[in-house]
N, C-alpha and C positions, 0 to 999 in steps of 0.2 A: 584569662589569657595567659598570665604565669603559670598554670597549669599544663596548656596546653604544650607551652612548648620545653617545660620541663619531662612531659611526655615524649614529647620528638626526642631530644636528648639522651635521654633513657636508651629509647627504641636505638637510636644510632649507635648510642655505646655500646651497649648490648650487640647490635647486629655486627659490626668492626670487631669483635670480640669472637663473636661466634662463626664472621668470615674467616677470622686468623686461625681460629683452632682446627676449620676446617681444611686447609691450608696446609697446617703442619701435618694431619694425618696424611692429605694426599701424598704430601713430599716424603712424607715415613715410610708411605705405602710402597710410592715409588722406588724409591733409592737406601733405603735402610739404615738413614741416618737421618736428624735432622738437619734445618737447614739454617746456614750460617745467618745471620746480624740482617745482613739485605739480601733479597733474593732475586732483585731486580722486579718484572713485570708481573709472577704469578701471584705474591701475595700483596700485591694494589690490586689485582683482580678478583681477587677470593676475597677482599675488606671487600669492595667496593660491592660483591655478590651479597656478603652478610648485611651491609646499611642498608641496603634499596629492599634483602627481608623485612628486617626490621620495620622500614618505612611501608612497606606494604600491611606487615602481620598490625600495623597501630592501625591500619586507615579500615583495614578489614573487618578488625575489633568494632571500632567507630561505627560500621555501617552495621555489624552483627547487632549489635548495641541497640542502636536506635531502634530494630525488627525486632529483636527479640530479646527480653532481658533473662537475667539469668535464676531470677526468683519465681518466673511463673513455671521456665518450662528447664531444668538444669538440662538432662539429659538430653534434650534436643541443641541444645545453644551451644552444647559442651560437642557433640560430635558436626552441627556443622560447621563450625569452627573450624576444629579437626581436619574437616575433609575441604574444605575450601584450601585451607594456610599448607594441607601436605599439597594440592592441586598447583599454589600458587609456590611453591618454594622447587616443587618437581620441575613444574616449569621454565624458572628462572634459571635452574641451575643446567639446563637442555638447552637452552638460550646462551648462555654464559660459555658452555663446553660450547655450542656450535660457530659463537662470533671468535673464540682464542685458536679454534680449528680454522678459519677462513683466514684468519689474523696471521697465523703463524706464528706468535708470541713465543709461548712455548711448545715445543714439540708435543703436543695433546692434540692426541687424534678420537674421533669418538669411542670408538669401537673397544680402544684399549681403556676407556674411563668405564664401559657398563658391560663387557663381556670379556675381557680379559683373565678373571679369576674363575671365570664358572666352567 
């Protein structure tokens, strides 16, 4: 039991971590500086995107786990993984960009988050 949820923890630090960084790139991308102390709404948006990662990529783990270990088959367990956690992270983050677009939070519109630079 201590285990498990010293796993959750992990996962959550980790994903809060990895929401922020991705956060300050957006704001870098955008604006060409970074962003002050509080940013107000977009980076409790972007933590809040990286935790529910996290908490997804441990549960995914979990279920991978159980199917398939990593000793019989590496290179099967290693790319579905892969392609589940990019499926599940793509998606969350299309979810994320589309409710802050209805929201109006911050000015993020889709179009200028996936086709702006191309």
């Amino acid at each position: 039991m201590y285990e498990r949820r010293s796993k959750f923890l992990i996962a959550t630090v980790a994903g809060f971590f990895s929401g922020l960084l991705l956060f300050l790139y957006y704001y870098y991308d955008r604006n060409g500086k970074f962003p002050g102390v509080w940013s107000g709404w977009d980076a409790f948006i972007f933590s809040s995107y990286g935790i529910i990662s996290g908490i997804l990529f441990l549960i995914t783990s979990r279920i991978l786990k159980k199917w398939s270990s990593w000793k019989k088959s590496f290179g099967i367990r290693f790319l579905l993984g892969f392609i589940i956690q990019l499926i599940i992270s793509c998606g969350l983050l299309i979810v994320t960009i589309y409710v802050l677009e209805l929201a109006s939070i911050p000015e993020v519109k889709m179009s200028d988050v996936f086709w702006d630079n191309m």
